[in-house]
C-alpha positions in Angstrom: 72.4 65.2 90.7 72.0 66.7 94.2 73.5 70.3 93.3 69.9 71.4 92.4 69.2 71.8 96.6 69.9 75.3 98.2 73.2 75.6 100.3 71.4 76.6 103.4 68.6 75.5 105.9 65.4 77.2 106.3 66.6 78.2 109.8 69.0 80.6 108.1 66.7 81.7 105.4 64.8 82.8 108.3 67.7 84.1 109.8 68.8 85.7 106.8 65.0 87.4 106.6 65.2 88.8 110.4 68.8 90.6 110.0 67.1 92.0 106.7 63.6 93.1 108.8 66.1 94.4 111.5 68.0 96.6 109.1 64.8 98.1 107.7 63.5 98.6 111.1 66.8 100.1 112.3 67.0 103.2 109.4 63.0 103.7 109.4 63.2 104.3 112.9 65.9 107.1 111.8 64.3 108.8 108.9 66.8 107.2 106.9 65.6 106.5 103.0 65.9 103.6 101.3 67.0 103.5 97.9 67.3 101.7 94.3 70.2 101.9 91.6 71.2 100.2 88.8 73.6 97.3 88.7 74.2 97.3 85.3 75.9 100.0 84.2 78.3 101.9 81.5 81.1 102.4 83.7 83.0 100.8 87.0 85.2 101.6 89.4 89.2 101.5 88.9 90.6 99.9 92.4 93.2 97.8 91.4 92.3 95.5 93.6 89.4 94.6 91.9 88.1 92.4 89.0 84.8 93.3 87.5 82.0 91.4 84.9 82.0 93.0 81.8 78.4 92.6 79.2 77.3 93.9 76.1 73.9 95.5 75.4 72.9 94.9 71.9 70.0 96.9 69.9 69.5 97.5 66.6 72.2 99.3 65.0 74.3 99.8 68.7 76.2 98.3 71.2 77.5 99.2 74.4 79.6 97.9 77.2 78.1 97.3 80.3 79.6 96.5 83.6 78.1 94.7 86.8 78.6 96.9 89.8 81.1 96.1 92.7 79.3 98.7 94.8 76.3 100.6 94.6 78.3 103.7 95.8 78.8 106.0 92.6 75.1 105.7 91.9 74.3 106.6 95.4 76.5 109.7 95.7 74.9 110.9 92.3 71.3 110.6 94.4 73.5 112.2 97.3 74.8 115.3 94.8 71.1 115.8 93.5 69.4 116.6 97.3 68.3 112.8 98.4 69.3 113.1 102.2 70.4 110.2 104.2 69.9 106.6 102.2 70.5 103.4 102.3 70.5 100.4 99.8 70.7 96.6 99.9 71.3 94.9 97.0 73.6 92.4 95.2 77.3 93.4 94.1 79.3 91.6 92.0 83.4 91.2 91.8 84.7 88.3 89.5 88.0 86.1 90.3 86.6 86.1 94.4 85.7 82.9 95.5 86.5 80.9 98.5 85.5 80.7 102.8 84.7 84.3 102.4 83.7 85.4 98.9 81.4 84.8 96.5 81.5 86.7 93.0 77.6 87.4 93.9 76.5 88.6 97.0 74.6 91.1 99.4 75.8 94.3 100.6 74.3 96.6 102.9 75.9 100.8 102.1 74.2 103.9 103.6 75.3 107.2 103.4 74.9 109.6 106.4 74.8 113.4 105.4 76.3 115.6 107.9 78.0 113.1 109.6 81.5 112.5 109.9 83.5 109.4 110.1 83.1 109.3 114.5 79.0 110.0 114.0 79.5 107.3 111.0 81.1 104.8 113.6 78.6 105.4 116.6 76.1 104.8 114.4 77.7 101.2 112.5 77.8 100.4 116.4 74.2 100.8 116.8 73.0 98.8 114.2 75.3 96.5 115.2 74.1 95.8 118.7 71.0 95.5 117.2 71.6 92.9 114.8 73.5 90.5 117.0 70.5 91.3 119.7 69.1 87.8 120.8 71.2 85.9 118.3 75.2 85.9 119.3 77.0 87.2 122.0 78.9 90.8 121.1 81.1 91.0 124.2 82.2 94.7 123.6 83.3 97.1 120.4 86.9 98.6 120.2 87.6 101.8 118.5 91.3 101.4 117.5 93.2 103.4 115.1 95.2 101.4 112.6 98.4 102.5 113.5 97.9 101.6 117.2 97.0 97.7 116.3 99.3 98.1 113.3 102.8 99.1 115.4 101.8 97.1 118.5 101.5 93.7 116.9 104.6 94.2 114.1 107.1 97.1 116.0 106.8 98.5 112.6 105.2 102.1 111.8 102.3 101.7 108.9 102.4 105.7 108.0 106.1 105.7 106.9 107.0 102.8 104.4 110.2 101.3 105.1 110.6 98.7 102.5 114.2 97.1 104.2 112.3 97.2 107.5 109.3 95.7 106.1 111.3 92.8 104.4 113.4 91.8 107.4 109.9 91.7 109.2 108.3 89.4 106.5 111.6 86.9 106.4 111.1 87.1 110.3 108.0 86.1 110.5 108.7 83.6 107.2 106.6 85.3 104.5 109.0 84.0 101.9 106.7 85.6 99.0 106.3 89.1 100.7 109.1 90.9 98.3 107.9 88.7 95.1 104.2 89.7 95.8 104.3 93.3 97.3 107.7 94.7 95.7 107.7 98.5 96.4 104.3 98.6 96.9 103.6 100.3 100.8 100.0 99.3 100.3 100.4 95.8 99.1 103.1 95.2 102.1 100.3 96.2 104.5 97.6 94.4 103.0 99.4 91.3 103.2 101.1 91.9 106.7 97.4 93.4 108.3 95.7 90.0 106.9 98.7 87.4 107.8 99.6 88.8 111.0 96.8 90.9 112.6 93.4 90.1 111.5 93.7 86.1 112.6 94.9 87.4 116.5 92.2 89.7 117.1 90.1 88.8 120.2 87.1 86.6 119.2 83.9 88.3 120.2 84.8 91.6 119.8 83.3 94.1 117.4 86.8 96.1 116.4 86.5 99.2 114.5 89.8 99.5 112.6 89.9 103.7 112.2 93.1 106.0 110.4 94.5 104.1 107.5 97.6 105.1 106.2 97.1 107.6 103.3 98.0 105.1 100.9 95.0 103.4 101.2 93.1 106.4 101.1 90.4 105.1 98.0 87.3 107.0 98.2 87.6 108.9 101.4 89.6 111.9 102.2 92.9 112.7 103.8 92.5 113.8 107.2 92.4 117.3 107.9 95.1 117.3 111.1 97.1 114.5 110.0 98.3 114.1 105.9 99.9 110.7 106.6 96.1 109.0 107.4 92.8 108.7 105.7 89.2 109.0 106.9 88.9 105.5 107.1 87.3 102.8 109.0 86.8 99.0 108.5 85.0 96.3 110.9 86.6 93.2 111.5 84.6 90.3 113.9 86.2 87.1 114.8 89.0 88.2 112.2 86.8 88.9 109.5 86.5 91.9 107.8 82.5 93.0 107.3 82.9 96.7 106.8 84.6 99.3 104.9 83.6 102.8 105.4 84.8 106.6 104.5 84.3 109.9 105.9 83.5 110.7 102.0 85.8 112.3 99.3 83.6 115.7 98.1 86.7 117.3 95.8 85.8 116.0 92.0 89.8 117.4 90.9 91.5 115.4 93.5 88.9 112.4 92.9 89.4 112.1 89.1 93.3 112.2 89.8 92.6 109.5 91.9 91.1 107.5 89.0 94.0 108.7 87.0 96.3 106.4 89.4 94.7 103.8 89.7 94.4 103.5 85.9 98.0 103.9 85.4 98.5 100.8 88.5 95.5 98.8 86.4 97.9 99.2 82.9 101.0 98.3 84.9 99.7 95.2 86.2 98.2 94.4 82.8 94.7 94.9 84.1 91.5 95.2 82.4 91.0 98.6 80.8 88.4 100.6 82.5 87.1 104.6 82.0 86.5 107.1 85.2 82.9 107.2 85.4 82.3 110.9 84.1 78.4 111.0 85.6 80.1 111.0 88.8 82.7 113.5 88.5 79.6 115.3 87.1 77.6 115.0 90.6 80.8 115.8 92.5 81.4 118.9 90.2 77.7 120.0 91.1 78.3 119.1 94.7 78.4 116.2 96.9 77.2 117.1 100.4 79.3 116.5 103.5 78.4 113.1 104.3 79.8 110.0 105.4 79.2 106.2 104.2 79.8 102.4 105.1 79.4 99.3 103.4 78.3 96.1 105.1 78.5 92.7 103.3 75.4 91.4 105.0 76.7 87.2 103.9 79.0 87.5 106.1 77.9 89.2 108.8 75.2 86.1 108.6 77.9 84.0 108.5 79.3 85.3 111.9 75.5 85.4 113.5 75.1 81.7 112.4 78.3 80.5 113.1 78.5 79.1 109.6 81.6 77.8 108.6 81.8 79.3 105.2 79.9 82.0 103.0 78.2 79.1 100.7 76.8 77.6 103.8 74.8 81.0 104.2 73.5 81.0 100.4 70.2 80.0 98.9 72.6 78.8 96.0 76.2 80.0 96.1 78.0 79.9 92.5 79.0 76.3 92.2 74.8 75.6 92.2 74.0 79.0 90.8 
C-alpha cells in the first residue's frame, strides 16, 4: 500500500512554507491583522454554485446542524462590523462535489479585507503581493487590468451586459458547444460561465497576471452594483496561465439588498433541487449594525503554488490530497 506517502516533495513543502512566510511578511509590513474564525459553523452561504458538508453536533439532550465553511468571509465581515480594521486570514475551506486538476474539496485560501479601500486600491494592492510572491521563484512578465466586457466582446463579438439568448446560442453551435442550451437554458449567468471558461480563460497569454475587473450585474454575489454603471458589479477575479486564483469585491454594506440576495439564490437552490440552506442571520445582524466601507479578495493559495511550481495538478501540491487523506 503506497497511498500512505504525501503527494508532494519536500522542495514544495518548502516552497509551500516560503509563499506562507511571504504573505505574513507582506500584511505585517502593512499593519494589516491577522485573524481566526471558525470553520464549523450553524449556517453557509447560498451560491448556487456551490455544494457544502453538512455535520451534526450532538450533546446531551440537543442537536444541531453544522456546516463546514466555503469561505471564511461571513465570519470576517462580522469582525469587520464590530471595529477590527484591516485583516486577513489563512485557513482551510471546504466545498464538496469539487475535485479534479484544479480542486480539491479541502484546501487553503488566503481572504483579507481592506477597510477604506475600494475595488482599484483592492487591485493595486492583490498586485503587490503578487510581485512579491512570484519574486525569485517564476517569471511574472506584466499584470493587465482589463474589464470583463473588453476581453468578454473582443474574443466572442458578443456583449456580456445585455443577455441575448438567440445570439448566445448561434455563438455556442458556432463554436460547437452542442450542450450550451441543455446546460445554461435561460440562464445569462450560466451562458457566461460556460462561454468565459471554454472560450477565454484557455487563450489568455501565458505569463501574465490578468486582473479580470466589471462583471456583468448578474454575477454580482457579494459585491455591489457599481455606482455609474447598473449593468456591472464591483468585481474582480485573477486568472494566471488561464487559471482563475482570485475572486474579489468592492464589498456589499446594504443588509436589505443582501438578504434579498440570499432570498434568490434560495429560490435558484430549490429550483435546481438543491440542498436546503438558511441566510445566515448573525450576518445580516453585523451588516444591520454596520459593515464599514471596505473591500476584500480571496486567494486560493494551492493553486497559486501550483502555478509557482509548475505542478501539473493541485494533488501534486498537497501533503495528502483527498484520495490519501
Amino acid at each position: 500500500m503506497e497511498d500512505w506517502q504525501p503527494n508532494c516533495s519536500i522542495e514544495l513543502m518548502r516552497l509551500r512554507a516560503q509563499m506562507l512566510q511571504t504573505i505574513r511578511r507582506f500584511f505585517a509590513e502593512k499593519n494589516v491583522l491577522e485573524v481566526e474564525t471558525p470553520l464549523l459553523c450553524s449556517a453557509t452561504g447560498t451560491d448556487p454554485n456551490l455544494d457544502f458538508f453538512a455535520t451534526e453536533w450532538r450533546m446531551p439532550h440537543m442537536r444541531q446542524t453544522l456546516f463546514l465553511q466555503t469561505s471564511p468571509e461571513f465570519a470576517m465581515k462580522r469582525l469587520l462590523a464590530a471595529g477590527s480594521g484591516s485583516i486577513y486570514q489563512i485557513c482551510k475551506a471546504f466545498r464538496n462535489g469539487e475535485t479534479g486538476r484544479f480542486h480539491n474539496p479541502e484546501f487553503t485560501m488566503l481572504e483579507w479585507y481592506r477597510v477604506g479601500f475600494d475595488l482599484d486600491q483592492l487591485m493595486a494592492e492583490t498586485g503587490e503581493l503578487m510581485t512579491a510572491l512570484f519574486a525569485g521563484i517564476r517569471p511574472l512578465t506584466a499584470t493587465q487590468s482589463i474589464s470583463y466586457q473588453d476581453l468578454f466582446q473582443t474574443a466572442t463579438g458578443l456583449n456580456p451586459l445585455i443577455f441575448s439568448l438567440p445570439d448566445y446560442t448561434v455563438y455556442a453551435q458556432r463554436c460547437g458547444l452542442a450542450d450550451a442550451d441543455r446546460v445554461c437554458g435561460g440562464n445569462h449567468a450560466d451562458w457566461l460561465d460556460l462561454i468565459f471558461s471554454i472560450r477565454i480563460q484557455p487563450n489568455m497569454t501565458q505569463g501574465v497576471l490578468y486582473m479580470v475587473y466589471g462583471y456583468p450585474a448578474c454575477m454580482s454575489s457579494l459585491a455591489r452594483i457599481n455606482a455609474e454603471n447598473p449593468l456591472i458589479t464591483d468585481r474582480v477575479e485573477l486568472f494566471f496561465d488561464g487559471v482563475e486564483l482570485g475572486n474579489g469585491y468592492y464589498e456589499l454594506t446594504d443588509a436589505q439588498e443582501q438578504e434579498q440576495r440570499f432570498d434568490r439564490e434560495i429560490a435558484e437552490r430549490a429550483i435546481n433541487n438543491q440542498a436546503r440552506v438558511n441566510k445566515d442571520q448573525r450576518l445580516l445582524a453585523a451588516l444591520n449594525t454596520g459593515l464599514p466601507d471596505c473591500s476584500g479578495i480571496a486567494i486560493g493559495l494551492d493553486r497559486l503554488l501550483m502555478i509557482l511550481s509548475d505542478s501539473p495538478a493541485i494533488a501534486n501540491v498537497l501533503s495528502f490530497s483527498i484520495r490519501r487523506a
